[in-house]
Backbone as numpy.savetxt, mean C-alpha at the origin, in Angstrom:
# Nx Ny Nz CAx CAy CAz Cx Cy Cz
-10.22 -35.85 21.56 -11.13 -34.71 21.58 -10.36 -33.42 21.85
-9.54 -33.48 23.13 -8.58 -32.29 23.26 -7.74 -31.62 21.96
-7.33 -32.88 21.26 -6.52 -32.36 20.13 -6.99 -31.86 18.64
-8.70 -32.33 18.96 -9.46 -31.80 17.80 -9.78 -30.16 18.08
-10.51 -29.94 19.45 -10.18 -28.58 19.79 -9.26 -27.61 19.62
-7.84 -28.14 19.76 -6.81 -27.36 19.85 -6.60 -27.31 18.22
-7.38 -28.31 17.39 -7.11 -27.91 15.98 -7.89 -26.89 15.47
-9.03 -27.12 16.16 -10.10 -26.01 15.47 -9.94 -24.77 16.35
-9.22 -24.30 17.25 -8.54 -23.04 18.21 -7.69 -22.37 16.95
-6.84 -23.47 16.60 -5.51 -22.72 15.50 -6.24 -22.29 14.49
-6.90 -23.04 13.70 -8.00 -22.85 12.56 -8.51 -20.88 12.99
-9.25 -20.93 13.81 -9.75 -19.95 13.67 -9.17 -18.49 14.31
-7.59 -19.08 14.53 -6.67 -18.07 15.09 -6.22 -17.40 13.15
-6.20 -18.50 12.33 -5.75 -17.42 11.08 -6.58 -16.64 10.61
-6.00 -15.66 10.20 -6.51 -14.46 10.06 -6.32 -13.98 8.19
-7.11 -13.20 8.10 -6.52 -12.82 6.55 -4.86 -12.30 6.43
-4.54 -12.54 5.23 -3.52 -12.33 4.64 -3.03 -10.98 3.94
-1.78 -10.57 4.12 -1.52 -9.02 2.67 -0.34 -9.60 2.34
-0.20 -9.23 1.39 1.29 -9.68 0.79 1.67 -7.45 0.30
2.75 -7.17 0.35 3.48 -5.99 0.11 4.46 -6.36 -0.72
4.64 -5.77 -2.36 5.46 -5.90 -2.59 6.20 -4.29 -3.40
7.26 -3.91 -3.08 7.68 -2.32 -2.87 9.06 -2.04 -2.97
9.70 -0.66 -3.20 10.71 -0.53 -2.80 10.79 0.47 -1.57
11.98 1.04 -1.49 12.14 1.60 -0.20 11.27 3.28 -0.24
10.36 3.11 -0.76 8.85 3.86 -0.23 8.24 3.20 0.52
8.22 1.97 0.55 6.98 0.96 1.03 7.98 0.84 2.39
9.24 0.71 2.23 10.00 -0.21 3.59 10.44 1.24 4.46
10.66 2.32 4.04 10.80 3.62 4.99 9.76 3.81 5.70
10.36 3.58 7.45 8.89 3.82 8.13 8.06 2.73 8.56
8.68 1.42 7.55 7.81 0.64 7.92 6.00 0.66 7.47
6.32 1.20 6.28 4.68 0.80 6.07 3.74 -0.53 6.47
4.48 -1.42 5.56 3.54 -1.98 5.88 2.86 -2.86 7.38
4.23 -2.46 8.45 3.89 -3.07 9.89 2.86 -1.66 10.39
2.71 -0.36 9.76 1.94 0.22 10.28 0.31 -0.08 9.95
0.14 -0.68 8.52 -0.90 -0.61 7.93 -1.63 -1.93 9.09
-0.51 -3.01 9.19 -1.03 -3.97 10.13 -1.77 -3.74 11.31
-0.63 -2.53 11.87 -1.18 -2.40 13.11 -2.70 -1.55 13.23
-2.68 -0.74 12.03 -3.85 -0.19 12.36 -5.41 -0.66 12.09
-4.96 -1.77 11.10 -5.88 -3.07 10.67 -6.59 -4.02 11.74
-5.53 -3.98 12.88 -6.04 -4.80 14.15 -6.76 -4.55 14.66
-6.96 -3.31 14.51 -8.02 -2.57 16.05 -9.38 -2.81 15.05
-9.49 -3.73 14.62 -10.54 -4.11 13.45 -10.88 -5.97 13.73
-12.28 -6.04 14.26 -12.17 -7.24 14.74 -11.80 -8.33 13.87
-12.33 -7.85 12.40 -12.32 -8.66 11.04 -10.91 -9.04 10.53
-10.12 -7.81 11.30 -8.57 -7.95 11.40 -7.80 -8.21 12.12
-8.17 -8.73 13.28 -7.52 -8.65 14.34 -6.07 -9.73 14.16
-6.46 -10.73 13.51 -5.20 -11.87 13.13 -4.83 -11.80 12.05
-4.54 -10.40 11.39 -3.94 -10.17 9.63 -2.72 -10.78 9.76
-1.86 -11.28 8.56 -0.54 -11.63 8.96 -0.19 -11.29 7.26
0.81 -10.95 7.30 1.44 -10.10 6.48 2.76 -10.66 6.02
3.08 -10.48 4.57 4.69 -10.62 4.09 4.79 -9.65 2.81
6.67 -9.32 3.15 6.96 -7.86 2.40 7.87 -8.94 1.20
7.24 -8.35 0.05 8.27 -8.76 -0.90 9.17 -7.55 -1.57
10.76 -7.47 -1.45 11.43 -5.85 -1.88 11.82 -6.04 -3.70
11.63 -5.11 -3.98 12.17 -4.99 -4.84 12.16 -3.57 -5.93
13.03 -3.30 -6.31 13.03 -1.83 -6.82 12.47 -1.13 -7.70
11.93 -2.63 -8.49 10.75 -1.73 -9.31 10.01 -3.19 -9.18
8.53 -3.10 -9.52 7.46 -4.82 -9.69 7.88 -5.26 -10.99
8.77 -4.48 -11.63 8.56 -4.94 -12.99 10.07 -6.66 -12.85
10.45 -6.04 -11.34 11.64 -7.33 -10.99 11.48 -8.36 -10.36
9.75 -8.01 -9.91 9.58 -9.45 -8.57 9.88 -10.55 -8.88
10.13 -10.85 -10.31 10.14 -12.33 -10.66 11.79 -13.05 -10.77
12.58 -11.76 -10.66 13.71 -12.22 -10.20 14.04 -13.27 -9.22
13.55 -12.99 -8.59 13.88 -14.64 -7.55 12.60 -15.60 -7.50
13.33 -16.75 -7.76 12.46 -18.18 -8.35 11.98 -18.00 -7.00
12.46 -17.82 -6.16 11.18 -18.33 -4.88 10.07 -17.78 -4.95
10.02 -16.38 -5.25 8.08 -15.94 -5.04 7.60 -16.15 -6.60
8.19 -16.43 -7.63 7.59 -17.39 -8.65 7.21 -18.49 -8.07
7.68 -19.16 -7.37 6.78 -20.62 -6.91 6.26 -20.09 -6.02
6.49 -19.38 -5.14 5.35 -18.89 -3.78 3.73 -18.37 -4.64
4.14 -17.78 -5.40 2.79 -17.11 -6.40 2.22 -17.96 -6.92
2.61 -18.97 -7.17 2.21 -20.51 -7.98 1.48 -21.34 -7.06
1.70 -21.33 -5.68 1.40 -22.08 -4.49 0.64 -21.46 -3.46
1.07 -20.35 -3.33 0.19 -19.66 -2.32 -0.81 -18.71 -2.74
-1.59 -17.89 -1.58 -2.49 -17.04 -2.03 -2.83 -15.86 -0.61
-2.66 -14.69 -1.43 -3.21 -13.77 -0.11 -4.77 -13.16 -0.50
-4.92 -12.96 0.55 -6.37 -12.02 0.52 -5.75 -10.72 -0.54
-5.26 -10.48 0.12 -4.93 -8.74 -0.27 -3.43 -8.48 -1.08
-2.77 -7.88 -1.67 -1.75 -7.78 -2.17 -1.60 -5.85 -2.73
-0.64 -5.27 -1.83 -0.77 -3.83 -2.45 0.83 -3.47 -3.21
1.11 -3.14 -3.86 1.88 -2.78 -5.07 2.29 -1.90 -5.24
3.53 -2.00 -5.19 4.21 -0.30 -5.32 5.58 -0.67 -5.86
5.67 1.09 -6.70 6.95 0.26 -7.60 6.55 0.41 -8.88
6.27 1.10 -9.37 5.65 0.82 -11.22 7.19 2.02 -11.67
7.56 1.69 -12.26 8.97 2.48 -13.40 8.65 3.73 -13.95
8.86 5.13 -12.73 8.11 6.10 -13.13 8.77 6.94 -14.19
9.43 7.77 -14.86 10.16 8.58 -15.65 10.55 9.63 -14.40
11.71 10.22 -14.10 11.60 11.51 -13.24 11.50 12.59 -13.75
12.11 12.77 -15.19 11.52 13.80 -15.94 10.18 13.87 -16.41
9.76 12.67 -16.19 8.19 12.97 -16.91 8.15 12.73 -18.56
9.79 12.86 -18.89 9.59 12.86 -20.78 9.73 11.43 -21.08
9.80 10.15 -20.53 9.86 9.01 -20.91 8.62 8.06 -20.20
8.05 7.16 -21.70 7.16 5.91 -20.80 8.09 5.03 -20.80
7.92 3.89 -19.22 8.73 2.49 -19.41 7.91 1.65 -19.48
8.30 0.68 -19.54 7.49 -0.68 -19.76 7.13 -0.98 -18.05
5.83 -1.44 -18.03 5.09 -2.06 -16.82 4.94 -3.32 -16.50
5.72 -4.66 -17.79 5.59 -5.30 -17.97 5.14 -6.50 -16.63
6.14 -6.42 -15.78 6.39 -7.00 -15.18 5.18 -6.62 -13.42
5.08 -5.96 -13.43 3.76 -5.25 -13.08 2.99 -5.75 -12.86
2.67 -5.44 -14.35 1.18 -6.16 -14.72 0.78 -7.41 -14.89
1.78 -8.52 -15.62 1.69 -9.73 -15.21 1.27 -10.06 -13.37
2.29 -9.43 -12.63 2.27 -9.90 -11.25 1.03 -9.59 -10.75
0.15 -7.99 -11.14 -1.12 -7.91 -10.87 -2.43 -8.97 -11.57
-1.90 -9.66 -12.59 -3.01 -10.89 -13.65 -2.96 -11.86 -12.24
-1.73 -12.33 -12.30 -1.37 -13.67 -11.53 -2.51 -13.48 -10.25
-2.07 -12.28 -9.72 -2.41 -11.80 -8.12 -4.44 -12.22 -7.98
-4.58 -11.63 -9.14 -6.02 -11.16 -9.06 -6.48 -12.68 -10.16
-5.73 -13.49 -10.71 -6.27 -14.82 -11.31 -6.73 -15.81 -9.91
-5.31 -15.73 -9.02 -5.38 -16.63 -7.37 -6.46 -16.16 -6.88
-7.85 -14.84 -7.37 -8.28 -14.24 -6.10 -7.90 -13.43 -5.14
-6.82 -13.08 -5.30 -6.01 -12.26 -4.19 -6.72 -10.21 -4.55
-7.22 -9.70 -3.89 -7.83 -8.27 -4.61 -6.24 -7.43 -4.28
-6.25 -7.27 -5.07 -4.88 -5.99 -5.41 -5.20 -4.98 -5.62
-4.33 -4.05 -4.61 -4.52 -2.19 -4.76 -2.95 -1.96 -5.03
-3.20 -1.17 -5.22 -1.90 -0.32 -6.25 -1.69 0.89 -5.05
-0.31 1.14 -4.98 -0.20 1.93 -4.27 0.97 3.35 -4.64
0.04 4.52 -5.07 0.14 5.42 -5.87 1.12 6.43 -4.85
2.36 6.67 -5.20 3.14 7.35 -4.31 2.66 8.87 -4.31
3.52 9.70 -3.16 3.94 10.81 -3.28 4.18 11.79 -4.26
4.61 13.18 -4.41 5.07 13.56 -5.16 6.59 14.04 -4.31
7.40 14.14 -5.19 8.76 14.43 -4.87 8.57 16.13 -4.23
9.49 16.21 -3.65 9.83 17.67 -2.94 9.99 18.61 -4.42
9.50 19.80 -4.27 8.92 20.51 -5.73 8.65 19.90 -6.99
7.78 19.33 -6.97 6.95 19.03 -7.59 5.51 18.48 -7.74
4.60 18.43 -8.48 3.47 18.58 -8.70 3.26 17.41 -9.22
2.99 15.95 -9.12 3.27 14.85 -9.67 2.47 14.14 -9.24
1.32 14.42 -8.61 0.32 13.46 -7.95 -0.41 12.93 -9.09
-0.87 13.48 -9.93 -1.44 12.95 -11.27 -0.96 12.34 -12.08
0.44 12.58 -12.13 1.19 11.93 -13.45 1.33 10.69 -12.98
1.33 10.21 -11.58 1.66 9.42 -10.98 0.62 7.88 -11.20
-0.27 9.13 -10.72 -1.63 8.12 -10.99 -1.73 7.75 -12.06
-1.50 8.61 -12.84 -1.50 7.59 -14.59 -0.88 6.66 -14.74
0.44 6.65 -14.45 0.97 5.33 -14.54 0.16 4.21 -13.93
-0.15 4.39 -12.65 -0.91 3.28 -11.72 -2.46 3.02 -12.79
-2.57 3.92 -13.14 -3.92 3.87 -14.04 -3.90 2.80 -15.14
-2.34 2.70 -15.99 -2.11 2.11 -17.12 -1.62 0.86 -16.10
-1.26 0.32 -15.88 -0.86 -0.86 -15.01 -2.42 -1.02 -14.82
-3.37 -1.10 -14.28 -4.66 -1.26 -13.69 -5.43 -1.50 -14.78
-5.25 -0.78 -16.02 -6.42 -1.34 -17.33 -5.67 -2.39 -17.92
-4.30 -2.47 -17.84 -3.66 -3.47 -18.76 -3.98 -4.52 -17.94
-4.13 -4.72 -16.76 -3.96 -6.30 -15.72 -5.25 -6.51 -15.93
-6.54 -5.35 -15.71 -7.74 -5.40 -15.94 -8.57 -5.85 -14.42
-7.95 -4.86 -13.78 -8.02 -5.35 -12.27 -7.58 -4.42 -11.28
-7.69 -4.65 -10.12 -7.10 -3.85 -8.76 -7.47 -2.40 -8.85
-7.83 -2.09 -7.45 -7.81 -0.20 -7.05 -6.85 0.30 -6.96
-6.72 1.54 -7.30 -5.55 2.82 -6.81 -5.67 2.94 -5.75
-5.01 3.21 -4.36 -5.20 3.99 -3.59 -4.02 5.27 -3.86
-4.78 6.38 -3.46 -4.34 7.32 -3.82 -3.63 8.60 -2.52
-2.37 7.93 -2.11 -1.67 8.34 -0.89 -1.12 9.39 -1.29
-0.80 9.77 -3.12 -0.39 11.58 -3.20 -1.35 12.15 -2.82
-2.83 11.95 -3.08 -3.62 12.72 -3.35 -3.70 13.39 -1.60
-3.62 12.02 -0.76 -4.02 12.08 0.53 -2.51 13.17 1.45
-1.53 13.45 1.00 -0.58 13.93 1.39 -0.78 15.09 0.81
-1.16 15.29 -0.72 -1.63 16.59 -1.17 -2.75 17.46 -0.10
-3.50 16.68 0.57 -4.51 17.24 1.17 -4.30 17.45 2.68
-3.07 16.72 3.01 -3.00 17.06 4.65 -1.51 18.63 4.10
-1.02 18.43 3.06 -0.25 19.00 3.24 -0.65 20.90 2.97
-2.19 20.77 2.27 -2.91 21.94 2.48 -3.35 22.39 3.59
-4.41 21.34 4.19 -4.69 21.57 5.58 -3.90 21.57 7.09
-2.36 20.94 6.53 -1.79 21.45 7.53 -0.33 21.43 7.83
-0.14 22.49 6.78 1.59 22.37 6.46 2.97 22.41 7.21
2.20 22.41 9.05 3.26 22.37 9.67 4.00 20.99 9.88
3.21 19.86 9.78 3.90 18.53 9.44 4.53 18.54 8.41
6.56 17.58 8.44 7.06 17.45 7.46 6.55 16.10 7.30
6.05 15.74 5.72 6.22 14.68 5.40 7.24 13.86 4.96
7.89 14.65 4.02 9.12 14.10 3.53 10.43 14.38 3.77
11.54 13.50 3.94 13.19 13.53 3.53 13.43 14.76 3.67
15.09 14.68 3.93 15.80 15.74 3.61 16.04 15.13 1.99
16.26 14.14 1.88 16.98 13.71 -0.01 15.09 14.18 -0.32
14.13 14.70 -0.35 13.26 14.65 -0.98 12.34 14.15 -1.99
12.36 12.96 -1.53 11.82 11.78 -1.80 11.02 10.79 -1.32
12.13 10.05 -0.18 11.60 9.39 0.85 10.39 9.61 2.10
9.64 9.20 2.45 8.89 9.96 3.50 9.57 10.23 4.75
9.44 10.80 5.77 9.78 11.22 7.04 8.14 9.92 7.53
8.67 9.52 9.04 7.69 9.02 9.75 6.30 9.33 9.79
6.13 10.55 9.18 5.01 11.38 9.63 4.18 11.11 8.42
5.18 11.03 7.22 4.75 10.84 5.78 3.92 9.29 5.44
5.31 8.60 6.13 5.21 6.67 5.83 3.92 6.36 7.21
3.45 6.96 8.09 2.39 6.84 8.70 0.97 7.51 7.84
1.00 8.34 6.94 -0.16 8.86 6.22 -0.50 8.00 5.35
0.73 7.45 4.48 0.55 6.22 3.23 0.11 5.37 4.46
0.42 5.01 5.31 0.06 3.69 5.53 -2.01 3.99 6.54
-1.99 5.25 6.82 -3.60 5.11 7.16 -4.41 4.94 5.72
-3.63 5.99 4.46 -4.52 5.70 3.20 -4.61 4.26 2.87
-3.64 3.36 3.06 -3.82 2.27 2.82 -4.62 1.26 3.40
-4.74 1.40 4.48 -5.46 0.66 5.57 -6.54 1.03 5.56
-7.17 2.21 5.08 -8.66 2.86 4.55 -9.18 2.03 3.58
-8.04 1.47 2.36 -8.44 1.62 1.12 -8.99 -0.23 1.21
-8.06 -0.54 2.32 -8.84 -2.36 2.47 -9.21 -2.54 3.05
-9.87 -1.91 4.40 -10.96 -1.84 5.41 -11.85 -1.64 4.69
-12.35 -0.16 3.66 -13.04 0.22 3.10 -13.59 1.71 4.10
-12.91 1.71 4.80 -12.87 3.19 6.00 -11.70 3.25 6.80
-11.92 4.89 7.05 -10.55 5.15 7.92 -10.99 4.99 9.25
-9.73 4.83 9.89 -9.58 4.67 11.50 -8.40 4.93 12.44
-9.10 5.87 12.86 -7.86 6.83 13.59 -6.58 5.70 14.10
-5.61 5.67 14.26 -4.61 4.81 15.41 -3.33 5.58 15.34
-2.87 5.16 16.81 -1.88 5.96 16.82 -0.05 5.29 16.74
1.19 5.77 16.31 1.90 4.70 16.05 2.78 5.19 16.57
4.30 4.30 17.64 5.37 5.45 18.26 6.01 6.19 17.39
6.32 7.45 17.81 7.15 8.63 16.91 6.45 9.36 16.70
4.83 9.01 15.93 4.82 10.64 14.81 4.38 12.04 15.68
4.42 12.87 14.93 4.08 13.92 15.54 2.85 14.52 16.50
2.95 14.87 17.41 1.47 15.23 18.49 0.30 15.64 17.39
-0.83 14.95 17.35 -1.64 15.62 16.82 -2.05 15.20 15.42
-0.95 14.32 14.99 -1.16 13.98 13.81 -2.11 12.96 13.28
-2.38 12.44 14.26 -3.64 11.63 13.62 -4.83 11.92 13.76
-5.13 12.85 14.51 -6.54 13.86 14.44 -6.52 13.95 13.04
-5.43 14.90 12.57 -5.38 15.82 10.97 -5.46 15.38 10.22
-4.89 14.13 10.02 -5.34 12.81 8.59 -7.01 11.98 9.12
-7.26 12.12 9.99 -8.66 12.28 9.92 -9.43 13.26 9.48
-8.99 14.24 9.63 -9.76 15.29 9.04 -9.30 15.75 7.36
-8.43 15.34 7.21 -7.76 15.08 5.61 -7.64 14.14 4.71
-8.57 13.34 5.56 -8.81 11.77 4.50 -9.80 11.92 3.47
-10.07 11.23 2.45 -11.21 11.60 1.51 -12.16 10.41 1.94
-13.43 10.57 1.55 -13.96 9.49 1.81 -13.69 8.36 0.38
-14.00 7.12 1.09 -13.35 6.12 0.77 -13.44 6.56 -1.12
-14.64 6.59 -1.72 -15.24 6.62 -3.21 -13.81 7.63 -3.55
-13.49 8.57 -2.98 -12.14 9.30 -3.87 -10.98 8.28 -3.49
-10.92 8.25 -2.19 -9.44 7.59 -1.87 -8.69 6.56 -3.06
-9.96 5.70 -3.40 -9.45 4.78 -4.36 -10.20 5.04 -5.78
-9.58 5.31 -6.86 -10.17 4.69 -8.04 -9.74 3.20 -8.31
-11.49 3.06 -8.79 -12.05 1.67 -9.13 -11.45 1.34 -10.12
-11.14 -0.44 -10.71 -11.39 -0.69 -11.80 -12.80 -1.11 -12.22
């Protein structure tokens, strides 16, 4: 009897699942241990458990046979995506190939997949172009939301431009940045935002992405 208890204790200690798979947008900062943490203070979340898959663009995840058989075998609740093969000039399309398969697979297991729509680079205006890409990946898989973390950096960075978000290389986020992607994200699979606070960022800063969040219906476009 003791050991049936202690089975059904573990049982209901697991918690939903995310799988992350990204390059070093997603791993600067630690996204996705922030998105966790702020997921917890969520009773529905309180036992999320999480794994980062790296890689430099999605169109490579399949490079290593192991998360080909992990994808074959396992299954997460959630899976967010980052990484689609952007052009930096803007004058070239690449292939998404690899992408979009991984978003079919993701969302065939059941797993709901959001896409996770970067930044724009230091001078420049790229929040849209951005999203298109994430847009074309999303009709081709025929599946998963945008969340839309330029849009959400576009908007704290109006309302309150004394936070740096990004790099000195102008690119990467600064803490302050990789904590904003990661509340848009944690909005976009809660289905609401929620203030939390994480060590480092700046005094004050999580008031202001409360007050610079969109409500959920913009944050993400639907498929």
């Amino acid at each position: 009897m003791v050991a049936i208890l202690a089975a059904i204790g573990v049982m209901q200690m697991v918690g939903p699942s995310i799988l992350f798979v990204g390059n070093s947008h997603t791993a600067t900062g630690d996204i996705p241990g922030m998105v966790v943490a702020g997921l917890r203070l969520d009773g529905n979340w309180a036992n999320v458990r999480y794994q980062v898959w790296s890689a430099g663009v999605l169109n490579d995840w399949a490079a290593n046979p192991e998360r080909v058989k992990a994808l074959s075998n396992g299954k997460w609740d959630v899976a967010v995506l980052q990484g689609a093969s952007i052009s930096q000039s803007h004058k070239y399309d690449y292939s998404q190939a690899g992408g979009i398969d991984l978003a079919k697979k993701l969302g065939e297991n059941g797993t709901r997949v959001l896409y996770f729509s970067e930044w724009s680079r230091a001078g420049w205006d790229e929040t849209a172009y951005i999203e298109g890409i994430y847009r074309g990946i999303q009709k081709e898989a025929n599946g998963g939301d945008i969340v839309r973390v330029g849009l959400v950096w576009d908007r704290l960075r109006a309302k309150a431009p004394r936070y740096k978000l990004i790099s000195e290389d102008g690119n990467h986020a600064r803490l302050d940045g990789a904590y904003l992607a990661a509340r848009a994200i944690a909005a976009g699979i809660r289905g609401s935002d929620r203030d939390f606070e994480v060590p480092g960022i700046s005094p004050g800063l999580a008031q202001q992405v409360s007050l610079a969040m969109p409500k959920v219906e913009e944050l993400l476009i639907l498929r």
